[in-house]
N, C-alpha and C positions, 0 to 999 in steps of 0.2 A: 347084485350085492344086497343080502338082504338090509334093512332098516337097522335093525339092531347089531350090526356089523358094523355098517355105515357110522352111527353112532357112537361106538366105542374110538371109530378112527380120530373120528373128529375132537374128541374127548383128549386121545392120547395128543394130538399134536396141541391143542389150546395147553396142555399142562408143559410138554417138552419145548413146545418153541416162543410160550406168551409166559409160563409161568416160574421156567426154569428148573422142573422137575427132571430129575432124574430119571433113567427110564427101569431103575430099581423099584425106585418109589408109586414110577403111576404104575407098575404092577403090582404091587402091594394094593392099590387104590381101585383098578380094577380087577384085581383078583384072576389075573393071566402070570403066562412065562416073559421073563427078559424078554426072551429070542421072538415070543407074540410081538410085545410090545415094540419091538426093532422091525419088523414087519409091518406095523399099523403104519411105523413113521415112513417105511418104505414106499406105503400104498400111498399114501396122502400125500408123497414128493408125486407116485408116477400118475394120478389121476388129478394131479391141478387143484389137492384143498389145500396143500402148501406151495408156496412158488418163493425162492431165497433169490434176494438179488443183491448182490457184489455192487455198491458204490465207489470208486477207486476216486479220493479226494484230489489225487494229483493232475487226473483227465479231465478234472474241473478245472482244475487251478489254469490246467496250459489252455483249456477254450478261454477264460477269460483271461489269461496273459494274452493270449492273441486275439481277444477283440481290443484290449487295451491300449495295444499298439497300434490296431487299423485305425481308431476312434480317434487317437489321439497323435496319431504317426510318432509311434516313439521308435526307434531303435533296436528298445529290447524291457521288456516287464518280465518281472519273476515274482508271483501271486504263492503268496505261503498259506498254509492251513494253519487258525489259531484255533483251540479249544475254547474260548472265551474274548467277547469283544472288550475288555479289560485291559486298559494301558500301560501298564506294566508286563501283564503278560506277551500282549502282543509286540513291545518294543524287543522280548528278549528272542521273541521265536521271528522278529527280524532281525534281530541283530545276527543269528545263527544264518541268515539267509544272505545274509551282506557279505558277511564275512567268505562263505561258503564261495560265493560268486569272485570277488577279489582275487580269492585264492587261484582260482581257475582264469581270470583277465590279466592279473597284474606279469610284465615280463620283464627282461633286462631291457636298463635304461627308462623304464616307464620314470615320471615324477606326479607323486599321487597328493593332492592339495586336499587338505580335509579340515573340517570344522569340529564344533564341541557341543558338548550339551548329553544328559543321558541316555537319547537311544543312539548316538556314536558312540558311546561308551560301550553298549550293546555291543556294538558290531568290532570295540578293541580288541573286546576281552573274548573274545569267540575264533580270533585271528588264528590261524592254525600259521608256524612258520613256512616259508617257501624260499626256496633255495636260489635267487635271482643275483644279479648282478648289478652295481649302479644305478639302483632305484634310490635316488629322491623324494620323501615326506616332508610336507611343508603344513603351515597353519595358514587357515584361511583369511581370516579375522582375527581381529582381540578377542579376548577372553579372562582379564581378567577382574574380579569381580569387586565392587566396592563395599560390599555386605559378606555375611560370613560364608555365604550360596557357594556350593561347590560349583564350579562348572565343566571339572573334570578337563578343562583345559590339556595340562601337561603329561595327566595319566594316558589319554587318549593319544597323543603323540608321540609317547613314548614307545605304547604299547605297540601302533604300528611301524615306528623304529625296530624293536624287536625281529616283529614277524617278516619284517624284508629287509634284515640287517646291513640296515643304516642307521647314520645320528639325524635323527628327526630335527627340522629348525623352527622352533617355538617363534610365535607373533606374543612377547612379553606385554601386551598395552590392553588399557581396557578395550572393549567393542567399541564406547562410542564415549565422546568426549562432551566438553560443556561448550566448547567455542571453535566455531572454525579455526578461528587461529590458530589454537593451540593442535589440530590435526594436520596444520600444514605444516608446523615447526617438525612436529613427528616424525611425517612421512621424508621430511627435508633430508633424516641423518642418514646417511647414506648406508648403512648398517640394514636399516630398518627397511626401506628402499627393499635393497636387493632382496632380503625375503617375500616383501608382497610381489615383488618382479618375479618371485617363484612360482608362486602362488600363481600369477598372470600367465606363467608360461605353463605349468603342469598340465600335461594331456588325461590327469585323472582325476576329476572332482567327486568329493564323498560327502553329503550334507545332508541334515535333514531340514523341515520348517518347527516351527514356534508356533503358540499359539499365546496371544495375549489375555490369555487366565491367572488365578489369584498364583497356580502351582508355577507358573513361567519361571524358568530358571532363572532365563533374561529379566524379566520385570523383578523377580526377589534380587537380582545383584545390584537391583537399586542404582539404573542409571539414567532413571528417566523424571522429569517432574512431574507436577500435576496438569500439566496443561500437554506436555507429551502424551502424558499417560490419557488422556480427555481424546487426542488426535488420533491414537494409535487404535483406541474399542472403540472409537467411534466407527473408522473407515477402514481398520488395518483384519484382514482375515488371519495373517501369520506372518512368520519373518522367514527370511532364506539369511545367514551368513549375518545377522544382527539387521536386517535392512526389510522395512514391514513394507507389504503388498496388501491391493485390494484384490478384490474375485476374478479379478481381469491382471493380477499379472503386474500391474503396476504400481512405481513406488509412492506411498502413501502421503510424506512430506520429503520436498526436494530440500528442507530447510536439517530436520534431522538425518536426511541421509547424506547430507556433506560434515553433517559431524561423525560419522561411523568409518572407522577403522579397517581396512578387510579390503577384500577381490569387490568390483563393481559387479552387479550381477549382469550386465550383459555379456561378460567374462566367459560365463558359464555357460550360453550357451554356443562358446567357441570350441568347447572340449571335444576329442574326442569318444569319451563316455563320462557326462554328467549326471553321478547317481544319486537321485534322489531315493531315501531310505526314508520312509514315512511310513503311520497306520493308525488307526483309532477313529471313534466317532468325530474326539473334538476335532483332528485334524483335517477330515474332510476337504474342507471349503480352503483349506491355506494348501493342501497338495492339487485343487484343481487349481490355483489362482498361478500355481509355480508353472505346472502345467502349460495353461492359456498363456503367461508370460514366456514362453519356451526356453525355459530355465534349464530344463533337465529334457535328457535323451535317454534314461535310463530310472526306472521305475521298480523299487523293490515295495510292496506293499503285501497287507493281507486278503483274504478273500471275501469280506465283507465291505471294506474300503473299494473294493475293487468294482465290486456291484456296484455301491453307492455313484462312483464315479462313471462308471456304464449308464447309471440312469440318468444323467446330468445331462441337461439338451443343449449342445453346443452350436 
């Protein structure tokens, strides 16, 4: 092949495959036929100056769903592709994958115990109906807020009410109270009781963790003082079910977590599938600590989280 052959080929592919010409246009430019120019790009596939290679996002996703699992002996990881490490994006392109998963686990007779906060909201509102029988929804915890903070509480119970029609039974009480006393009077009313006894028994946990930042749903519902609040960033990575953990899994004050409302977390991990629905930078460090505390058997995350917690030296 002469030189100035060779030259034009190389010409035609930097304009069709780096620059996005048209192969109208790089004839015009080199002053050849279409049908030339369909040929250059021919030649430059069969002699190796082009080589196209097919990334399939989802061939990744399952090698690191399946190291996620050996690492961490989970059960079952489902690693979603985000377009952006952004927390709002990533909660909705989980919440699509939660949802997606449910749809496919949940059966007759299951009783699915689920918490609040915005990326469960994610995974309500993405709920596709399913046609079951005697499925039970229960609340996990309190939820409801002493500040104007949505916590989406009731929409999220409702909504998977809906999608496995049944009547959802709402936990009416805040997360976490000001005095022991006042959480044992609570739990005393027998009403009240037999929903966390729900809760206790459901063989399907759906939750995510917290993160004690300024945006915390938890922290804006304003149910913590200054000296909680001092305990909680100092040692607390995130919360499971309103109940804060260190990096290791454990709970942070035995003194605030006799005040909170809700499943105990070693509850969760009696389940048959405890799904944790987690992803984001800031979360990192609160979905290994669930993790190490073996919270969860069941991992929905994204593909950067997923990494992040692969490099994590256990």
């Amino acid at each position: 092949m002469s030189g100035d052959k060779l030259e034009r080929i190389m010409d035609a592919a930097r304009m069709y495959y780096q620059l996005d010409y048209s192969q109208h246009e790089i004839a015009k430019h080199l002053g050849v036929s279409r049908p030339t120019v369909s040929k250059f790009l021919q030649q430059a596939r069969a002699d190796g100056i082009v080589q196209i290679k097919i990334t399939d996002p989802t061939e990744k996703n399952e090698s690191l769903a399946a190291q996620l699992e050996e690492k961490y002996q989970l059960q079952k990881a489902v690693v979603v592709s985000v377009p952006q490490y952004l927390e709002d994006i990533v909660k909705k392109y989980l919440g699509e994958a939660a949802a997606g998963y449910l749809c496919e686990v949940v059966k007759d007779g299951d009783t699915i115990a689920t918490t609040w906060g915005t990326t469960l909201y994610e995974v309500a509102v993405k709920l596709q109906n399913k046609h079951v029988k005697d499925v039970t929804v229960v609340q996990l915890n309190g939820g409801i807020s002493y500040s104007e903070c949505n916590t989406y509480a009731s929409e999220i119970l409702h909504l998977f009410g809906e999608a496995f029609h049944t009547n959802p039974h709402l936990l009416p009480l805040p997360a976490i109270v000001d005095h022991i006393v006042v959480k044992q009077a609570i739990e005393a009313d027998r009403h009240i009781r037999k929903i966390l006894d729900l809760g206790k028994q459901a063989n399907i946990a759906v939750f995510t963790v917290g993160v004690p930042t300024e945006d915390s749903v938890l922290l804006k519902a304003d149910y913590f003082s200054s000296s909680d609040l001092d305990l909680i960033q100092g040692k607390g990575v995130g919360d499971i079910c309103s109940r804060f953990i260190d990096l290791e899994g454990i709970i942070c004050s035995e003194e605030l977590d006799r005040r909170t409302i809700g499943i105990d977390l070693n509850e969760l991990s009696k389940k048959e599938k405890s799904i944790l629905v987690a992803g984001g930078v800031t979360k990192v460090d609160a979905i290994y600590g669930a993790i190490r505390g073996k919270y969860t058997n069941t991992l929905i995350t994204d593909q950067f989280t997923a990494q992040y917690l692969l490099d994590y030296k256990v």
